[in-house]
C-alpha positions as CSV (number, residue, x, y, z in Angstrom):
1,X,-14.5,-5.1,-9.4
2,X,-11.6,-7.9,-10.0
3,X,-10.9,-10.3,-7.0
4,X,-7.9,-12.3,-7.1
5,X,-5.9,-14.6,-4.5
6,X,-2.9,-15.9,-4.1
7,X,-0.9,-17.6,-1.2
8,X,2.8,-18.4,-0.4
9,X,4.0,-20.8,2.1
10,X,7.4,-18.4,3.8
11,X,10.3,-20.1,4.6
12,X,10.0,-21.6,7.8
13,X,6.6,-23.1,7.2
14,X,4.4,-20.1,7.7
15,X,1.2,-19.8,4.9
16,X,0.7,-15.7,4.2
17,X,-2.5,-15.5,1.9
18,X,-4.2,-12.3,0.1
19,X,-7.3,-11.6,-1.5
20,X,-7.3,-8.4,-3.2
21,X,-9.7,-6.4,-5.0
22,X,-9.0,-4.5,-7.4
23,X,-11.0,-1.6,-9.9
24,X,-12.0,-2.8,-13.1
25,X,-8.6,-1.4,-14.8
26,X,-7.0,-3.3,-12.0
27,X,-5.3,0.4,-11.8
28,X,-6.4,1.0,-7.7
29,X,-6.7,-1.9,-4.6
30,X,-10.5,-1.7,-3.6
31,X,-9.8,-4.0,-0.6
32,X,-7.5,-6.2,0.5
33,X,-7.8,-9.1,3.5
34,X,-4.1,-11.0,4.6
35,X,-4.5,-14.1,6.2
36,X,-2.2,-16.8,7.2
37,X,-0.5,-18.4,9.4
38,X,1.9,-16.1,10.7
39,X,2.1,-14.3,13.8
40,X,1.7,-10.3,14.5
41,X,1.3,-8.3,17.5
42,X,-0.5,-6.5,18.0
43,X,-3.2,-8.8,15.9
44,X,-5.0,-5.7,14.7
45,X,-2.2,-3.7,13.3
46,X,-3.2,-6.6,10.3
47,X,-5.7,-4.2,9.8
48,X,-3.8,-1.0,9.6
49,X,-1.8,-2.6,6.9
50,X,-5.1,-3.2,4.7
51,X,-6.4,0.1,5.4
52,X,-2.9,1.9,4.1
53,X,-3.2,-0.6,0.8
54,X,-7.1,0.1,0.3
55,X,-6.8,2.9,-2.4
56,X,-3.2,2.7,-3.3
57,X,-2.4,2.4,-6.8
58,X,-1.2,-0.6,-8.6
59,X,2.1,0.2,-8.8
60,X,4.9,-1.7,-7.6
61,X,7.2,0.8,-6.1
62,X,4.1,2.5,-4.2
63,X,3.2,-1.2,-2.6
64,X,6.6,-1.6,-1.3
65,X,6.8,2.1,0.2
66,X,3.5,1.4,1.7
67,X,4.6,-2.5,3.1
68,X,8.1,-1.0,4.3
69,X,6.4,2.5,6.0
70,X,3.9,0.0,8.0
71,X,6.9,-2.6,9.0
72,X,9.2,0.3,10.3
73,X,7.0,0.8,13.1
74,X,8.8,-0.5,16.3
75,X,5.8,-1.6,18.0
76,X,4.6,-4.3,15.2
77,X,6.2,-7.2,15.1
78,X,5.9,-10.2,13.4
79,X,7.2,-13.8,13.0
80,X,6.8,-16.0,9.9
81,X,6.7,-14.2,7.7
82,X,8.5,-10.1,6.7
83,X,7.9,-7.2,4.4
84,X,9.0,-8.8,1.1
85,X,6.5,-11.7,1.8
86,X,3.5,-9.6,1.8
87,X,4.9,-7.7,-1.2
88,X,5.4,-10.7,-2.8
89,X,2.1,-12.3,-2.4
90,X,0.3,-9.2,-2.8
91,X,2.0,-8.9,-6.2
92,X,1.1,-12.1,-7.5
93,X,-2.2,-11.9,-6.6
94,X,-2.4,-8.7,-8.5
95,X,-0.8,-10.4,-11.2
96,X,-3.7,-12.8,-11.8
């Protein structure tokens, strides 16, 4: 397995940080942990988000459909940080 991190500090001032792991292709997310500074509520949904990512395929298009599918739900909500932050870090961390 590959393990790579990467953090962004949002607009605002809020810190969102990944650690992803990835197969040996870096093809498939393996597990994925988001920390951070940021505020969701419920706390565990943070959770549900990982658990939808674990498995998914590398693929940029798939991330986001996954990211925008979890933020659509009207009970989550967040401040700090929004969808296209977590895409964004998650991509750079699978970046390298």
């Amino acid at each position: 397995m590959l393990k790579n991190k990467a953090e962004k500090k949002v607009p605002g001032g809020k810190l969102l940080r990944v650690t992803v792991e990835t197969d040996e292709s870096m093809s498939k997310i393996v597990n994925i942990m988001f920390t951070g500074d940021f505020y969701m509520h419920p706390e565990e949904e943070i959770h549900t988000l990982e658990n939808m990512l674990n498995g998914a395929q590398n693929d940029e298009n798939k991330l986001r459909e996954i990211i925008t599918k979890f933020f659509e739900n009207e009970m989550i909500q967040i401040l700090g940080a929004g969808p296209e932050d977590f895409l964004d870090i998650l991509l750079t961390a699978l970046r390298g």
